[in-house]
C-alpha positions in Angstrom: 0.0 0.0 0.0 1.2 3.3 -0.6 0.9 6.2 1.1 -1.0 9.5 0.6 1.3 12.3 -0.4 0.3 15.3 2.1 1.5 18.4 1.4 2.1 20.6 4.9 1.8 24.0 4.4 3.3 27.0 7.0 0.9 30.1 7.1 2.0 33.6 7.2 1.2 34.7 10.8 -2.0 37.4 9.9 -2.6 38.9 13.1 -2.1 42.7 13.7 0.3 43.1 15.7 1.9 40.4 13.2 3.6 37.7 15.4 7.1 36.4 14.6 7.3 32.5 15.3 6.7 29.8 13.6 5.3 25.7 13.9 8.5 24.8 12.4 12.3 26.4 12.0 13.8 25.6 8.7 16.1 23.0 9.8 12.9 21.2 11.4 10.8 21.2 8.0 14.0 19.1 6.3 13.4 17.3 9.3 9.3 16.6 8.8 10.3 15.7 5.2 12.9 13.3 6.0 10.8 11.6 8.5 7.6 11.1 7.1 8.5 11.0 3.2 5.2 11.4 2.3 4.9 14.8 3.2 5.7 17.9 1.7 6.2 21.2 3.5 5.3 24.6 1.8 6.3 27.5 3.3 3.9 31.0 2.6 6.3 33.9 2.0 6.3 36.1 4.8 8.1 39.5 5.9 7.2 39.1 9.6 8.9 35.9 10.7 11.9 35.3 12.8 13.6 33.3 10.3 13.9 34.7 6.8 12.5 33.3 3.4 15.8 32.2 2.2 16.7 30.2 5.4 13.7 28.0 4.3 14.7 28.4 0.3 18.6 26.9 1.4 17.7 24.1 2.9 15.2 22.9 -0.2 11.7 23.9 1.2 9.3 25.7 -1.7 8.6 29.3 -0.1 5.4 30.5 -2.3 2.6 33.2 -1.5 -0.1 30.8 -2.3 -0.8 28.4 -0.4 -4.3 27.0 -1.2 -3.1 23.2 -2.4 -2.6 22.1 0.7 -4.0 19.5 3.1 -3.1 20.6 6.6 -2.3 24.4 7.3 -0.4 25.2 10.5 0.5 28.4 12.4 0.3 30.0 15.5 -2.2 32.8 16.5 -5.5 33.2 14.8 -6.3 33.0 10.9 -7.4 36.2 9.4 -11.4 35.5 8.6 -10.2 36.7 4.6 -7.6 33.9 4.8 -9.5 31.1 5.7 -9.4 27.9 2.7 -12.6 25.8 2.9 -12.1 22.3 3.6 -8.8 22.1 5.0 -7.6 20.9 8.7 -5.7 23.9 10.5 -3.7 23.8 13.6 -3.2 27.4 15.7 -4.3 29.1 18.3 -7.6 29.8 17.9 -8.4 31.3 21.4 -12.2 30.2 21.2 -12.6 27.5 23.8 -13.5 29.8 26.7 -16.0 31.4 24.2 -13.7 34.7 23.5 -16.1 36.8 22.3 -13.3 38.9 20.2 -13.3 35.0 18.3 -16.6 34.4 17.8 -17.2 35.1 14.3 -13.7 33.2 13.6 -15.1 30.0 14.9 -18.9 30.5 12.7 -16.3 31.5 9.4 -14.6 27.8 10.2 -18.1 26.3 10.7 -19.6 27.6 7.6 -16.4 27.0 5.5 -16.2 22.8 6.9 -12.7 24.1 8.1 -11.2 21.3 10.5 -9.8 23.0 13.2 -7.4 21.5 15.8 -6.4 23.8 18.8 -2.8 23.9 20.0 -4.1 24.2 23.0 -6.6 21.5 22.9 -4.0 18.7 22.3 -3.8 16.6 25.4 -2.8 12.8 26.7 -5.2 10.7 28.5 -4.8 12.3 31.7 -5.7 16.2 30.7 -1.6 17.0 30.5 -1.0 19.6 27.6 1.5 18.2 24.8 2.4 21.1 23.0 3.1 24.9 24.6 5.1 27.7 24.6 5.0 28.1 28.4 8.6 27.4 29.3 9.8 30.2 27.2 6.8 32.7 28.9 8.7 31.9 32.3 12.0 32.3 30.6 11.7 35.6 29.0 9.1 37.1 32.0 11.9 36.6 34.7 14.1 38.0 32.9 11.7 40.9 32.4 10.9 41.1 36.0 15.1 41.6 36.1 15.2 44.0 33.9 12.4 46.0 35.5 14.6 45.9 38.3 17.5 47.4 37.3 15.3 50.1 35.3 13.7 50.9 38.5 16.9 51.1 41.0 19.7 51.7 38.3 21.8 48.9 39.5 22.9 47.5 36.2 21.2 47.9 32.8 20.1 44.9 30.6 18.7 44.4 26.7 15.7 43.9 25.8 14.8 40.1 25.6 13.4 40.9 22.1 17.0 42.1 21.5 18.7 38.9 22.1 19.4 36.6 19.0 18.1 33.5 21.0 18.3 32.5 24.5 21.7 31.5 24.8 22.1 35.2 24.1 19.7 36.0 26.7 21.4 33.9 29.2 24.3 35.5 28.5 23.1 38.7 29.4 22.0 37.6 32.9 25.5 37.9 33.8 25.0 41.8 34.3 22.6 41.2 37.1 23.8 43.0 40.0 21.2 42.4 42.5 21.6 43.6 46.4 20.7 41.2 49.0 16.5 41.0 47.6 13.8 38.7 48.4 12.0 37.4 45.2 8.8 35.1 45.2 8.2 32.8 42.3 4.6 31.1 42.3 4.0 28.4 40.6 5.9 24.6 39.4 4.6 23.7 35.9 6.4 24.6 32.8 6.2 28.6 33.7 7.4 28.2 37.1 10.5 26.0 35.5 10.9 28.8 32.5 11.4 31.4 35.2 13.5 29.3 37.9 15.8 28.4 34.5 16.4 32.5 34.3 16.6 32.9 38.3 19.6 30.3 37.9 21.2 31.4 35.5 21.5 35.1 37.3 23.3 33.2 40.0 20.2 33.6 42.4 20.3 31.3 45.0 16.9 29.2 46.0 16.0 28.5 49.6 13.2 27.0 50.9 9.9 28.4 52.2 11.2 28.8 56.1 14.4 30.3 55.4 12.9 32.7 53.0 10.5 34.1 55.6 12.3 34.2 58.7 16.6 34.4 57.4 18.1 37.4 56.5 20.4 36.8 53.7 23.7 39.2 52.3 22.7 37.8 48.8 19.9 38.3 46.6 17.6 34.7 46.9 13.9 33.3 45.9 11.4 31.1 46.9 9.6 29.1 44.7 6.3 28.3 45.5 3.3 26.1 45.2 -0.3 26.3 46.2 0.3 24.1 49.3 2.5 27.0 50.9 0.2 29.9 50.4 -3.4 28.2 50.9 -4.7 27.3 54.3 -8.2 25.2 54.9 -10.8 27.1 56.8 -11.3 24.5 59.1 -7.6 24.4 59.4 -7.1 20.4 58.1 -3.9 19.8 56.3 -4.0 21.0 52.6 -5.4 18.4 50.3 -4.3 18.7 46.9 -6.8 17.2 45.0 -9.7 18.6 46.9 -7.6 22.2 46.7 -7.8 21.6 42.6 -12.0 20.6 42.6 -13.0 23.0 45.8 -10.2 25.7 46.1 -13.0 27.7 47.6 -12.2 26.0 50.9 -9.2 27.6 51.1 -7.9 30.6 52.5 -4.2 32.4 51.3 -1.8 33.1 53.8 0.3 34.9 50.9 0.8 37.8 53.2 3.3 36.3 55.4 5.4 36.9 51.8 4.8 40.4 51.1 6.2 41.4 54.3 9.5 40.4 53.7 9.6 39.9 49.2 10.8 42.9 47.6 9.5 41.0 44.2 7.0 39.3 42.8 7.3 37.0 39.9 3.6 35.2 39.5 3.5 32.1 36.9 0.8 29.8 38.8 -2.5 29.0 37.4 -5.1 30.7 38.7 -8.6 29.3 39.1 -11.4 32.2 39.6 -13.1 30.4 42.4 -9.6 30.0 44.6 -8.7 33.1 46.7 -6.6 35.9 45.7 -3.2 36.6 46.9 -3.5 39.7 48.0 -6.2 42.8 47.9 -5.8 46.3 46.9 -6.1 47.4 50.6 -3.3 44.6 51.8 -1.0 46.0 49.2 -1.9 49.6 50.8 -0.5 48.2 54.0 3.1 49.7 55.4 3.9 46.1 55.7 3.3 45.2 52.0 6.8 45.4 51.0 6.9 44.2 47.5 7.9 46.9 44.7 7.7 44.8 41.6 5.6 42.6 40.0 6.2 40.6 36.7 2.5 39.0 36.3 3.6 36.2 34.0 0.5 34.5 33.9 -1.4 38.0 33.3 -4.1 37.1 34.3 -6.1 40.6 34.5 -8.7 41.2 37.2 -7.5 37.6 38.6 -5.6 37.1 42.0 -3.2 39.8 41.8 -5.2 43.3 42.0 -2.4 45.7 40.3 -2.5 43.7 36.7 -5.3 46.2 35.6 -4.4 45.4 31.9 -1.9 43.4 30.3 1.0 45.5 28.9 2.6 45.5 25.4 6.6 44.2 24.3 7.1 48.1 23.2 5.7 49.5 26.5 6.1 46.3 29.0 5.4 48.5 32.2 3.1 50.3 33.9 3.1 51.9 37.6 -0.3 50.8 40.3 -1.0 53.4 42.8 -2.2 50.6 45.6 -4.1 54.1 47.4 -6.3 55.1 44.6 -6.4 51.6 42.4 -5.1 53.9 39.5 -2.6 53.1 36.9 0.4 55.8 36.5 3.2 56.3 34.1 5.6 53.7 34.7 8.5 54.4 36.9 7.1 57.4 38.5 6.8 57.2 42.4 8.5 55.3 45.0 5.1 54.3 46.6 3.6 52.9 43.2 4.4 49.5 42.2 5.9 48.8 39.0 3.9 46.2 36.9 5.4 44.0 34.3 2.1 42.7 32.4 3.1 41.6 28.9 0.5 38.7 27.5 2.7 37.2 25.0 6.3 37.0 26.6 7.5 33.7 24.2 7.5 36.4 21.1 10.2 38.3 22.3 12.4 35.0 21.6 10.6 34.0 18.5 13.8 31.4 17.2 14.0 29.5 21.0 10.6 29.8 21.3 9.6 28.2 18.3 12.6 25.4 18.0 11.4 23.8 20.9 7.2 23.8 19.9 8.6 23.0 17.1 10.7 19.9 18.4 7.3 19.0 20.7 5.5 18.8 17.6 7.7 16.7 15.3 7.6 14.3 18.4 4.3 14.8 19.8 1.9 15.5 16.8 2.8 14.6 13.8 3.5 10.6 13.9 -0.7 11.4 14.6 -1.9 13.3 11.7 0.6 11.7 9.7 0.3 8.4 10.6 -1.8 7.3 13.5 -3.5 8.3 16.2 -4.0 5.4 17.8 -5.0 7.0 21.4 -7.4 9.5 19.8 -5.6 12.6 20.4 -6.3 14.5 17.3 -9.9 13.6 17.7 -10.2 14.9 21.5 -8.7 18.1 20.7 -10.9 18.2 16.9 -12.7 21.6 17.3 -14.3 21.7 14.6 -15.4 19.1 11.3 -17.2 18.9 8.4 -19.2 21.9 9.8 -20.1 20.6 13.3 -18.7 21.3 16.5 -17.7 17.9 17.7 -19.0 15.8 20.4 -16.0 17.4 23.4 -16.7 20.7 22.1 -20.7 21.0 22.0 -20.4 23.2 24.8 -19.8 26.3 21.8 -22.9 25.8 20.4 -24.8 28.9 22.5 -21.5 30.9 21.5 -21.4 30.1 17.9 -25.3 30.6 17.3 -25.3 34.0 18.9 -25.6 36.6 15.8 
């Protein structure tokens, strides 16, 4: 039997502002086509990408503006309504599963047009673990941001940009100019944004400690704490913390994050956040003499969510903004000594497009394409189908209200 020739195709990212990574860096796409040699990879022609045209062109891969002959379309963030080819399968971002209303007419389009759409984000084992995401590099480059911030805000030393780095072994280089005094940083969260950041916080020669020595030691060097949800949460009834029952009924919990703020002079926050747990903090805590912190780099950014000063998320060009903790009011960044400076940015991987996207890309050569190319023998693809043929399927039914609504 032989099999199906496929023909892959890379979109042009659409979205304004454009966004610079890709599925796959050049090398990877001689990769795909070595591996699986019935597939052919077309890459659109596109100004905006990290890696140029002609680094795809050198290595053998077509680079064309159209292209419509394909099978299976992959990118990153949403399609461009215009751009959308009837009948094909795409994989990107398509930010609808929590019924974005900003998506809406984006997921209708890829009804009407008997698009099948597979989500990034939707692509999980048996057990609800994500197999593809960019989180690692969202921890790397917002640590580092929350550094930076710092030595914008006190003058100590002065580093680039992250977006100014070539990849992150440049980046990592740079955290050699960190010259920190003797601070107290907080990181929350373990999963691959909590490991993103601790990766920077290592690098920068910060030393861990652990949760006692963090609240009661002074130190003559600058140190962090990483944290989970068992060392901030506390059970109303006072029982031991129950991680399961934390994750179903986190409403039974209380924070006790405030033992932190007294003695953390930053905040870096990469833990998931569920709406019905408590915050860490309030607006009138952080008014508080004892509320010490004077930066926070909201990794997660999730706005209105558990920390009260990420009012908005903030942009690569302009990544900061002050929070007056007296009058709930955002002020021009780096203006008062009683603000706190906010580092807010929603799409930190971008500002390393090439490290960002080598290892999704390396996740899915490994992950997802032995599945769409040649089985899927544990159903994957078809959990984390979207849409098909025009319906929203069976795990995704949920939509219908969203996608009726005119």
């Amino acid at each position: 039997m032989t099999m199906k020739s496929i023909k892959l195709g890379i979109i042009r990212e659409g979205k304004v502002p454009p966004d610079k990574r890709v599925p796959f860096t050049p090398l990877q796409t001689e990769e795909i086509e070595q591996r699986f040699p019935n597939v052919k990879v077309i890459c659109q022609s596109s100004e905006v990408r990290a890696f140029k045209d002609d680094e795809y062109r050198e290595l053998g891969i077509e680079v064309r503006p159209d292209v419509t002959d394909c099978d299976v379309l992959m990118g990153i963030k949403e399609v461009p309504i215009a751009g959308l080819i009837p009948n094909k399968t795409y994989l990107f971002f398509s930010h609808t599963i929590k019924k974005q209303p900003y998506n809406k007419k984006l997921l209708q389009e890829i009804l009407k047009r008997k698009i099948r759409l597979i989500d990034y984000e939707t692509l999980k084992d048996r057990l609800g673990n994500r197999l593809v995401a960019f989180g690692r590099y969202a921890g790397i480059v917002g640590a580092y941001n929350g550094l930076w911030t710092y030595g914008k805000r006190y003058g100590d030393y002065s580093l680039r940009r992250a977006f100014d780095c070539f990849d992150v072994n440049d980046l990592k280089l740079e955290l050699r100019k960190v010259k920190l005094p003797p601070v107290k940083i907080i990181l929350t969260g373990a999963g691959r944004v909590g490991k993103g950041a601790m990766e920077t916080l290592d690098t920068a020669g910060i030393r861990k400690v652990g949760v006692y020595d963090f609240l009661t030691k002074t130190f003559d060097e600058p140190v962090y704490v990483q944290l989970g949800s068992a060392d901030y949460h506390i059970r109303h009834e006072g029982r031991h913390f129950n991680r399961d029952e934390f994750h179903q009924h986190p409403e039974r919990y209380d924070s006790t994050f405030l033992s932190f703020t007294k003695v953390a002079d930053i905040l870096m926050a990469g833990a998931f956040w569920n709406p019905k747990a408590p915050v860490l903090f309030t607006r009138e805590d952080m008014c508080s003499p004892e509320f010490k912190i004077k930066i926070i780099a909201d990794i997660t950014c999730d706005v209105g969510g558990s920390i009260p000063s990420t009012i908005r998320a903030s942009t690569i060009p302009e990544p900061l903004y002050d929070y007056d903790p007296q009058t709930g009011q955002e002020k021009p960044s780096l203006s008062n000594d009683k603000h706190i400076t906010v580092m807010a940015v929603d799409n930190l991987p971008c500002e390393l497009p090439r490290s960002a996207s080598e290892e999704f890309g390396r996740d899915l050569i490994d992950r997802i394409l032995p599945l769409l190319f040649v089985k899927d023998a544990d159903g994957v693809l078809k959990r984390a189908t979207i849409a098909k043929g025009g319906q929203l399927t069976e795990n995704f039914a949920y939509l219908e209200d969203y996608v009726a609504e005119k």
